[in-house]
C-alpha positions as CSV (number, residue, x, y, z in Angstrom):
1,X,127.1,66.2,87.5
2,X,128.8,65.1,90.5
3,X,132.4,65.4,90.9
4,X,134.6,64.4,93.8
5,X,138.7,65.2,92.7
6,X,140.7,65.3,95.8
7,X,143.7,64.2,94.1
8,X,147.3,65.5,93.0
9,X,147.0,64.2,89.2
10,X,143.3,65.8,88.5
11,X,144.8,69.3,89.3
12,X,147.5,68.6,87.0
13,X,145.3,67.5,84.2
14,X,142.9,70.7,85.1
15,X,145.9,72.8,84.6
16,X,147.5,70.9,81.7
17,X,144.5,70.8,79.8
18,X,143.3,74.3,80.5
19,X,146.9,76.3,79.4
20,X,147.0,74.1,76.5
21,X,143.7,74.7,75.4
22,X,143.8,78.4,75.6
23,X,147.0,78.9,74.2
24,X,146.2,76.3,72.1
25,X,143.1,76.9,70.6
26,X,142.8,78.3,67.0
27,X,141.3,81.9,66.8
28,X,137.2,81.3,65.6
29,X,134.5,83.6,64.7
30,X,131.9,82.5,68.0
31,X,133.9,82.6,71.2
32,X,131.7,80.1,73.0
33,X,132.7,79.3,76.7
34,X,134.0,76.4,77.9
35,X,135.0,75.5,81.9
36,X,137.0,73.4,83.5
37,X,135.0,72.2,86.9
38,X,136.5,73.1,90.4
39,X,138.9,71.0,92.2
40,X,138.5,70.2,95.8
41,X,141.7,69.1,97.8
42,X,140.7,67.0,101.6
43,X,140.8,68.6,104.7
44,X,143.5,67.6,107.4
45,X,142.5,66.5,110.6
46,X,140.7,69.8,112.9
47,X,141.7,71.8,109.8
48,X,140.0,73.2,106.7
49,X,140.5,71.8,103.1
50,X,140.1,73.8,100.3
51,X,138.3,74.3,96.6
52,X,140.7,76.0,93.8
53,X,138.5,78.2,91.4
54,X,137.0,76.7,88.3
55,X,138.7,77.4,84.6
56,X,136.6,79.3,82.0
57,X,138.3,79.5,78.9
58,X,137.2,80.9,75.5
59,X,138.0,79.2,72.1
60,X,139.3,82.3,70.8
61,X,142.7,82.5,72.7
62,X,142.1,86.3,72.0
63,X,139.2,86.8,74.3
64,X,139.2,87.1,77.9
65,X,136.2,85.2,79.9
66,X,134.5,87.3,82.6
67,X,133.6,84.8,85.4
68,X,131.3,85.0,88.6
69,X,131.4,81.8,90.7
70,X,129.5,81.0,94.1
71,X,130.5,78.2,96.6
72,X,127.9,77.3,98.6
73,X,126.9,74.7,101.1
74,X,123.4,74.3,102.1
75,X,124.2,72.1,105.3
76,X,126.4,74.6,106.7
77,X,125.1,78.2,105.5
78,X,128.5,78.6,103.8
79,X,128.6,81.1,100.5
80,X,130.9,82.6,98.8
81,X,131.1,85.1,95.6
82,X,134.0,85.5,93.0
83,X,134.1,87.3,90.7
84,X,137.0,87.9,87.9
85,X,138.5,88.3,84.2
86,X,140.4,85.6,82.7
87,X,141.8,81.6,82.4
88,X,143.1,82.1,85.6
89,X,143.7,78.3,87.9
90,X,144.5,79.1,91.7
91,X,143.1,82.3,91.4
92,X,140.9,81.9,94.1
93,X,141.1,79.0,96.5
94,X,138.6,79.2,99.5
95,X,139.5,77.4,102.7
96,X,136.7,75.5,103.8
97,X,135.5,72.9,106.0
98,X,134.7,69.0,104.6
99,X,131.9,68.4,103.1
100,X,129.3,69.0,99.9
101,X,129.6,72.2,98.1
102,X,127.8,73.2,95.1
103,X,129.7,75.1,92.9
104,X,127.8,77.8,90.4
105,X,130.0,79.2,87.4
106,X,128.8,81.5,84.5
107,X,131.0,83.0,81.8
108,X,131.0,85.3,79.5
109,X,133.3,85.6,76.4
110,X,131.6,88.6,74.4
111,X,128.3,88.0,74.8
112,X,128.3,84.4,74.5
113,X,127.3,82.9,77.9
114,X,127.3,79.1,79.4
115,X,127.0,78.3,82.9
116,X,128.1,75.6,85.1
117,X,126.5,73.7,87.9
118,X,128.0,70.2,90.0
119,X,129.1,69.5,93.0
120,X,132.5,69.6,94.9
121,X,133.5,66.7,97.7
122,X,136.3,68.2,99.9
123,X,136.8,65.0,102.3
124,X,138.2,64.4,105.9
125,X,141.9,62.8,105.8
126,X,142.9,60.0,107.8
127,X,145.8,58.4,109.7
128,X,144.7,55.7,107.4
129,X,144.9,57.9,103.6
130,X,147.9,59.7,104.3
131,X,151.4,59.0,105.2
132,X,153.7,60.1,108.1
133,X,157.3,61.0,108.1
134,X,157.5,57.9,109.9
135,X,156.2,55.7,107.1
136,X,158.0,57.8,104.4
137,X,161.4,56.7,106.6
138,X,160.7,53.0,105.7
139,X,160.2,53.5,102.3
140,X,163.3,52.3,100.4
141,X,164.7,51.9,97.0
142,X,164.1,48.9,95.3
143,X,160.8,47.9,96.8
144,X,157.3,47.2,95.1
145,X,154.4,49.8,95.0
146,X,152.7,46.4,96.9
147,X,155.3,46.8,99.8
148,X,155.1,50.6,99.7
149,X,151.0,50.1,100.1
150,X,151.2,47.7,103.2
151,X,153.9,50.4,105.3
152,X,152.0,53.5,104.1
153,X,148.3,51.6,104.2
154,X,147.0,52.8,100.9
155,X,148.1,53.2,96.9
156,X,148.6,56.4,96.5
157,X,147.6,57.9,92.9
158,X,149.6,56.8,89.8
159,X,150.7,58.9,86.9
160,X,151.0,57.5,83.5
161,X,154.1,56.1,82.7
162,X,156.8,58.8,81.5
163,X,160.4,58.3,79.9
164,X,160.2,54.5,81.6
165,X,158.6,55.8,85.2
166,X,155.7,55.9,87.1
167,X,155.0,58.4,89.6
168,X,152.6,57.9,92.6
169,X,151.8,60.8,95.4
170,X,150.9,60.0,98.6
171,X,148.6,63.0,100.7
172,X,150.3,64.0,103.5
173,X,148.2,65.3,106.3
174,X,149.1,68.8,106.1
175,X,147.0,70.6,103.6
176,X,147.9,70.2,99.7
177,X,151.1,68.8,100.0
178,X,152.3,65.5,99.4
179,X,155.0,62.9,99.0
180,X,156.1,61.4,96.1
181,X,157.9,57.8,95.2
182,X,158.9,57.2,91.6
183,X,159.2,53.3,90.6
184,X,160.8,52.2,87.4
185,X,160.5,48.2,86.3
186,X,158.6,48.4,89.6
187,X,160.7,49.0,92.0
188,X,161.1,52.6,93.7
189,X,164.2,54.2,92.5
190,X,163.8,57.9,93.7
191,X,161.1,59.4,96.7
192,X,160.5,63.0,98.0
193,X,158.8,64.4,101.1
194,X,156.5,67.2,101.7
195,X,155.7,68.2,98.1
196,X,153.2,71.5,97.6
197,X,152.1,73.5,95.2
198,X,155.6,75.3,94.5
């Protein structure tokens, strides 16, 4: 399968769904391996982007997954080898250049084994797909996600709506970090800039 998750919101959902499932997931007899595909984040202009390690998880909460992983890319000669125990997201997170990366995962829990193959799109940003201080200056409470789209030039990526509010994150260039404007009734009541992981 072919994935390409550049985005804020899909790690989120990689790490909402993978905590909740493990600590979540009723004890069973088989302890059968899931995982939860890597996550690719874009590359900044003359800069490398990155790939955060794929999720195995067990369905007994009780057992620990042992996990190798490779990242390779063909075009480039690129390889790498990981190797760990655990449901561990962020774990490993390679630095690498944009492109196509195939991304290899077998885990064990016991001696119940399933392996993962798909590829991983880490993309060039753009002037164009991210927004600037500058842009994030004009940006003002009480506009429309319409008139935020023509200053900044794209969308952004919307959350679901939560306690009457909708969240969209904007990349910024610099590597995983973003802005964020929250609209309510469609308008922005509330933005932040320079986001990150923290």
């Amino acid at each position: 399968m072919n994935i390409k998750t550049t985005s804020h919101t899909a790690l989120v959902a990689t790490l909402l769904a993978a905590t909740m499932t493990v600590f979540g997931a009723p004890a069973t007899a088989k302890s059968a391996p899931k995982i939860y595909e890597a996550v690719a984040f874009d590359a900044p202009i003359d800069a490398k982007g990155g790939v955060m390690n794929p999720v195995p998880y067990c369905s007994n909460y009780r057992t620990e997954p042992r996990v190798r992983w490779v990242l390779a890319n063909a075009e480039t000669g690129y390889s790498r080898t990981f190797r760990w125990r655990g449901s561990l997201p962020g774990l490993y997170f390679p630095r690498v250049e944009a492109g196509t990366y195939r991304s290899t995962v077998v885990a064990w829990c016991g001696k119940a084994k399933a392996r993962d193959v798909h590829s991983v799109e880490v993309g060039q940003k753009t002037h164009q797909t991210t927004v600037s201080k500058a842009e994030f200056r004009r940006v003002k409470v009480g506009m429309t996600p319409q008139r935020v789209r023509q200053i900044v030039g794209y969308g952004g990526v919307a959350t679901p709506v939560y306690a009457g509010e909708r969240t969209r994150t904007y990349d910024m260039m610099a590597f995983w970090r973003w802005s964020v404007v929250v609209y309510r009734h469609g308008k922005v009541v509330r933005k932040y800039w320079d986001v990150d992981h923290d």
